[in-house]
C-alpha positions as CSV (number, residue, x, y, z in Angstrom):
1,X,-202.7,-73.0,-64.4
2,X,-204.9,-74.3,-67.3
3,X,-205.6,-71.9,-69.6
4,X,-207.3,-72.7,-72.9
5,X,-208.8,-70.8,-76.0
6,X,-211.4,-68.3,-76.0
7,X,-213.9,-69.7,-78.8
8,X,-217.1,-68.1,-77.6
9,X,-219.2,-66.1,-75.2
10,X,-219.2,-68.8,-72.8
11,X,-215.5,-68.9,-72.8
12,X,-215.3,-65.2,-72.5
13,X,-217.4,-65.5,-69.6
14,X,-215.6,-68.1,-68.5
15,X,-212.2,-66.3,-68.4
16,X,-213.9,-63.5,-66.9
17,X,-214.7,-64.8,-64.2
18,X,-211.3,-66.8,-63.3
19,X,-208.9,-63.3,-64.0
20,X,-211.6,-61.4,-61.2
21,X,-210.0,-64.4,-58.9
22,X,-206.6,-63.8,-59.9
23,X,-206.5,-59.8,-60.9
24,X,-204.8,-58.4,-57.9
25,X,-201.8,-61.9,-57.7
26,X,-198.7,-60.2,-56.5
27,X,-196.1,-59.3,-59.5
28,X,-193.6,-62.4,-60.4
29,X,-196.5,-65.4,-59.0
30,X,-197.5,-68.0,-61.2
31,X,-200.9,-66.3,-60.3
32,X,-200.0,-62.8,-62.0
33,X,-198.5,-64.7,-65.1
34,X,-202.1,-66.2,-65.4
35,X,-203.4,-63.0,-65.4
36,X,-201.6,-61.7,-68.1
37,X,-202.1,-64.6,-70.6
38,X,-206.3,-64.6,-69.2
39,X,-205.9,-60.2,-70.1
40,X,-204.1,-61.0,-73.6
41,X,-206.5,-64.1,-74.8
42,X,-209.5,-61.9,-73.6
43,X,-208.5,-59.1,-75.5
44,X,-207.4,-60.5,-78.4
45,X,-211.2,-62.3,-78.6
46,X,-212.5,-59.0,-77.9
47,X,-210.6,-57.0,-80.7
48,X,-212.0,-59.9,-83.1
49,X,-215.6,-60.2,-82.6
50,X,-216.8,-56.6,-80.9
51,X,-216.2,-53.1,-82.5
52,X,-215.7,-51.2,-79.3
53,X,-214.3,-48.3,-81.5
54,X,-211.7,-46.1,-80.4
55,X,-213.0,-44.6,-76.7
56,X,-212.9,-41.0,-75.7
57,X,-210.2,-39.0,-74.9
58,X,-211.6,-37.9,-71.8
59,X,-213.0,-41.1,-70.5
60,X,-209.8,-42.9,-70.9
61,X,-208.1,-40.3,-68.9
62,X,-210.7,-40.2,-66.3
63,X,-210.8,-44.2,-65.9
64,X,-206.8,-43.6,-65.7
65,X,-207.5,-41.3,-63.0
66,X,-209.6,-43.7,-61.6
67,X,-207.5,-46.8,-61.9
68,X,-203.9,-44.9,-60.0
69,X,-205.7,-43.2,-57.4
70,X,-204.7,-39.6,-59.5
71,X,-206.4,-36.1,-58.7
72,X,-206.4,-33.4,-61.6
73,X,-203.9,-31.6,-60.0
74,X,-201.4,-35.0,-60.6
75,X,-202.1,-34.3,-64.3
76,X,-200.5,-30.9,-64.4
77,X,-197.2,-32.5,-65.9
78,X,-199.3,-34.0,-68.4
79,X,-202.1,-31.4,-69.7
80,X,-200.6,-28.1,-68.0
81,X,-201.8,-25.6,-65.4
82,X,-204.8,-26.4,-63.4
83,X,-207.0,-24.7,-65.8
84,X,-205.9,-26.1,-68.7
85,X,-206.9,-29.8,-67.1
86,X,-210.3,-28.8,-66.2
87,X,-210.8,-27.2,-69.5
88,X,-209.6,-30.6,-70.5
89,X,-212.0,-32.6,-68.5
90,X,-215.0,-30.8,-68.7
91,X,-214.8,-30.9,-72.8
92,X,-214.1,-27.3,-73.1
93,X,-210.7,-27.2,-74.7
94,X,-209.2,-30.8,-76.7
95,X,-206.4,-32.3,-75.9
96,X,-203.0,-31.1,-78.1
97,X,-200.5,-33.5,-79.8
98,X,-198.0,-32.2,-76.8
99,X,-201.0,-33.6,-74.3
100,X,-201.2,-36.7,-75.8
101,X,-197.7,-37.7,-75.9
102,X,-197.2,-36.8,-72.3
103,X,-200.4,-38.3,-71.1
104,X,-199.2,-41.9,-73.1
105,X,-196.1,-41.5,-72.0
106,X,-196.4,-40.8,-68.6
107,X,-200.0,-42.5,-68.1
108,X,-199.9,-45.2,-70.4
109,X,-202.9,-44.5,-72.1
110,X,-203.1,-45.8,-75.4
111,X,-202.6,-43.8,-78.3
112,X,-206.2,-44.9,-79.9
113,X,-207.9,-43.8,-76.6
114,X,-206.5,-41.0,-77.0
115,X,-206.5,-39.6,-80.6
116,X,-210.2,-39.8,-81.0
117,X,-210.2,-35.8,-79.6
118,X,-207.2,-34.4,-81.1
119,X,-207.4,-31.5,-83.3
């Protein structure tokens, strides 16, 4: 594993491309350890020179969703009774402070992602 700085695009780029070869390395290989450090340098460059601001509430838990596989009925524990999550997801009703404890906890989803929505 040679892993160097990030410095420009062309590095970014260039990381990019060698963490899609080494994204799904089984836990505890040197080949998941390079992924973390390629994740970390790439998101440290990121944080530096793009302003992604904070995402939405409702994206972040829908790319969640996406990522584990999850249904809206998994998110019950989260968000509450069926309803409540579809009010959730379709925009109709923001996510409380309870919600977004749970959902980080549970989830993992960043408290920035989060917050944006939270009333």
């Amino acid at each position: 594993m040679t892993i160097k700085p990030i410095r420009n695009d062309e590095d970014l780029r260039r990381a990019f491309r060698r963490l899609e070869k080494v994204f799904q390395a089984e836990e505890g290989t040197p080949q998941a350890d390079e992924r973390d450090v390629l994740v970390t340098l790439i998101e440290a460059y990121e944080n530096k020179h793009y302003d992604f601001g904070p995402s939405d509430p409702v994206e972040a838990i829908k790319f969640r969703m996406e990522q584990e596989g999850l249904t809206p009925r998994d998110l019950e524990p989260y968000i509450g009774q069926s309803g409540r999550v579809s009010e959730v997801l379709n925009r109709k009703r923001p996510l409380s402070l309870r919600m977004v404890k749970r959902l980080h906890d549970g989830l993992k989803i960043p408290y920035e992602s989060l917050m944006a929505g939270v009333q």
